[in-house]
Each structure stands twice: as C-alpha cells, then as structure tokens.
C-alpha positions in Angstrom: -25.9 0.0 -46.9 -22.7 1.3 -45.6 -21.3 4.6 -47.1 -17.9 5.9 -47.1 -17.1 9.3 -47.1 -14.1 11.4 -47.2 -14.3 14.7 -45.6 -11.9 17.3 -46.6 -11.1 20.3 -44.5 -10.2 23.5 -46.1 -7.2 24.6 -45.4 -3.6 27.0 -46.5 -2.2 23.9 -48.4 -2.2 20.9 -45.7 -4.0 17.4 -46.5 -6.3 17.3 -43.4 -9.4 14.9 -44.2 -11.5 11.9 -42.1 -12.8 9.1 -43.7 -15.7 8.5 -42.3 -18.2 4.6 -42.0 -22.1 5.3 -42.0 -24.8 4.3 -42.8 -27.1 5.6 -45.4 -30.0 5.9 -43.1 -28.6 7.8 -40.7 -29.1 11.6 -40.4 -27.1 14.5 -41.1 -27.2 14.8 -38.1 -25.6 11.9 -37.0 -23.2 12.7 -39.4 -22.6 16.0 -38.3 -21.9 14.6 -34.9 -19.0 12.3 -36.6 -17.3 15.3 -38.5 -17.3 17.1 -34.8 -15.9 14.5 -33.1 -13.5 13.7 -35.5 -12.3 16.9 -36.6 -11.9 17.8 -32.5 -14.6 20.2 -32.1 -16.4 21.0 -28.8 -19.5 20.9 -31.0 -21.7 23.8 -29.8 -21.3 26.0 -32.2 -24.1 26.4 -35.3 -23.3 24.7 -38.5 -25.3 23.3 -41.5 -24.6 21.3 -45.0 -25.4 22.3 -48.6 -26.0 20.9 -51.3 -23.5 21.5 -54.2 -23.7 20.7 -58.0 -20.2 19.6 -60.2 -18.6 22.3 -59.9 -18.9 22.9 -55.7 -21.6 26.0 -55.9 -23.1 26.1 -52.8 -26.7 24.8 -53.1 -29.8 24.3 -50.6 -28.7 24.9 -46.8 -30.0 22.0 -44.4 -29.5 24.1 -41.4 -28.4 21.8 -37.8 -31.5 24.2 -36.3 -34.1 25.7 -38.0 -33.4 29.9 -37.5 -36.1 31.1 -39.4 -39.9 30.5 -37.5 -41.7 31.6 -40.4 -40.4 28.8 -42.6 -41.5 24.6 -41.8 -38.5 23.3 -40.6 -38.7 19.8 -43.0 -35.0 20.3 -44.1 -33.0 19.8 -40.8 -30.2 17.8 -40.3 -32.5 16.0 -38.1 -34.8 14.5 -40.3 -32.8 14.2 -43.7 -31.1 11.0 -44.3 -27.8 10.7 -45.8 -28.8 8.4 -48.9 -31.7 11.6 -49.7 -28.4 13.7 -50.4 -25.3 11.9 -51.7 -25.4 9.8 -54.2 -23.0 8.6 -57.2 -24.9 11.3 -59.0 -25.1 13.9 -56.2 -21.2 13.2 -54.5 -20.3 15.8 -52.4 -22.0 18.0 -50.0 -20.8 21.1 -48.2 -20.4 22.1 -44.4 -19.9 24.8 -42.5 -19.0 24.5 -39.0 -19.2 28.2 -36.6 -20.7 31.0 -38.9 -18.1 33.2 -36.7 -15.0 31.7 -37.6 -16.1 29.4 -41.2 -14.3 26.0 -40.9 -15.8 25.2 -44.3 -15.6 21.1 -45.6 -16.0 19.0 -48.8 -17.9 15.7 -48.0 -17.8 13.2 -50.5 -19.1 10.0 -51.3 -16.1 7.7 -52.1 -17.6 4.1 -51.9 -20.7 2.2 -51.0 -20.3 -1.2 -49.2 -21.8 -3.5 -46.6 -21.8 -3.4 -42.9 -19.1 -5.4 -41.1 -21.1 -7.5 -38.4 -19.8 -6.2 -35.0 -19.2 -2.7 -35.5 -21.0 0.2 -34.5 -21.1 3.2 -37.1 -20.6 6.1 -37.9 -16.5 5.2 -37.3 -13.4 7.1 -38.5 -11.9 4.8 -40.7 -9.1 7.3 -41.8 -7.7 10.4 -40.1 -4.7 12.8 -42.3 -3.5 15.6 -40.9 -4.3 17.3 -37.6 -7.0 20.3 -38.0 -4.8 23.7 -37.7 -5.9 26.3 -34.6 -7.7 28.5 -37.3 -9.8 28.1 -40.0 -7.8 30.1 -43.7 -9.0 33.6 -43.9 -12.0 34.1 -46.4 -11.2 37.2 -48.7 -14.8 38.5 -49.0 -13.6 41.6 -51.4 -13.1 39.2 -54.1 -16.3 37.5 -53.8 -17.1 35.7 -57.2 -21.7 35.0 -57.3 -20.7 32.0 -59.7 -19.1 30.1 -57.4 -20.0 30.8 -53.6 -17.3 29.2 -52.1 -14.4 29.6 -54.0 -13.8 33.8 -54.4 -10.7 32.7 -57.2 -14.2 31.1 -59.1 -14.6 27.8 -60.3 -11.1 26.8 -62.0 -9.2 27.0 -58.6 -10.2 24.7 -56.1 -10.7 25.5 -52.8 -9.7 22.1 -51.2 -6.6 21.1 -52.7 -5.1 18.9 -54.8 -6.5 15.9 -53.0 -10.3 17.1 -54.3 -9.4 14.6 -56.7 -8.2 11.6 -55.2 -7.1 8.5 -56.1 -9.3 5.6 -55.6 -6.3 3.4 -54.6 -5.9 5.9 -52.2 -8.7 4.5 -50.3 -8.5 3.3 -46.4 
C-alpha cells in the first residue's frame, strides 16, 4: 500500500510543504531520509517524530537514535513502520529536525493508494515553497503545557492556513 503524505514546514506565514509517495512498510526512518532530502538538509543533525492526538499535542518521541542507554531502544525510527503510526484515525505525526535550531513539521496522511509499477518510492510528488535560511523563532516565555507545540495554545495553529487543506488540492 502506497501512502501519501503532505509534510508541512512551519514557518512566519509562507506555504512550504512536500508531498511525499511511500510505502507503508517502510520505516520512519526511511521516511525521515525523504523529508531531509526534500526539504534540502545536509541530514546529520538529530531529529525524531511524535506522535500527536487532534489537536497537535506532542505525543510519544520515536527518537532517529536512541539517547538514553538505560531505556530498550524498540521505538526508533529504525524499526517502526509507517502504517504502526499514521492512520485515518491517527493522521499526523510531528518532527523535529536539529534540537539546536528546531525546524519543526506537520506530517499528515492525505491519501492511501496503490503502487504505480515502475517507480521507486519514497518520491516527492509535490514540492511548494522553498524552505527559508532559518527556522521562526520559538517564544519559550509563553510556553502553554496544554499544547506543547503551539505557545498561542490550541485555537491558533502553528502551521498555517493550509493545516486544513483542500482535498482537490491534492498532487
């Protein structure tokens, strides 16, 4: 089964998202690998996704490394497959790429389809907007503990408008 996601990059008011082909059997890892590549990355830098509920609070971290030696590492990116964490009940994920400078993301799970003989996946499907220099500044002093991600709290969201998309929006 193929999955398509849009991934949204937060950002000061510019549409920048990739619509990304894979497969549901493939890692987060792999996937990962696609949002780096697509979003122009050099890709060393730590980063991890987390589960999220309606409303985008950030949920269980599945790390790209496992940081902690005293915990098993059965949560990586490397050993959870993508159709274990999206779903049409569980949509979107979120992921943070470089602790240091917090280019934070808004996966989502946009359709569900079949492979196309021929081509090799993950593929960018989509690419809008061109990812800016610098990642929007995070105003910690008005951290909110309901919702994690989004200091305004959960009525303002963090993405943009185009959280909610149109579905003939769709490439």
């Amino acid at each position: 089964m193929l999955y398509k996601l849009r991934v949204f990059l937060e950002t000061d008011g510019d549409d920048v998202y990739r619509d990304i082909e894979i497969q549901d059997n493939a890692t987060l890892e792999d996937l990962h690998n696609a949002i780096v590549q697509s979003f122009d990355f050099v890709g060393d830098e730590m980063a991890s996704f987390y589960l999220t509920d309606e409303e985008l609070n950030q949920g269980l971290e599945i790390p790209l490394f496992n940081m902690d030696e005293s915990k098993p590492a059965n949560n990586m990116m490397s050993n959870t497959l993508i159709k274990d964490v999206l779903s049409e009940e569980q949509p979107n994920l979120l992921y943070v790429y470089d602790f240091f400078k917090m280019w934070r993301f808004l996966v989502s799970l946009m359709d569900k389809g079949e492979e196309a003989p021929g081509i090799e996946y993950p593929q960018i499907a989509h690419a809008q907007g061109i990812r800016p220099e610098d990642p929007p500044e995070i105003d910690f002093n008005s951290h909110d503990d309901e919702n994690e991600l989004n200091p305004g709290g959960a009525s303002d969201n963090p993405f943009g408008e185009f959280y909610g998309y149109d579905e003939d929006e769709w490439n």
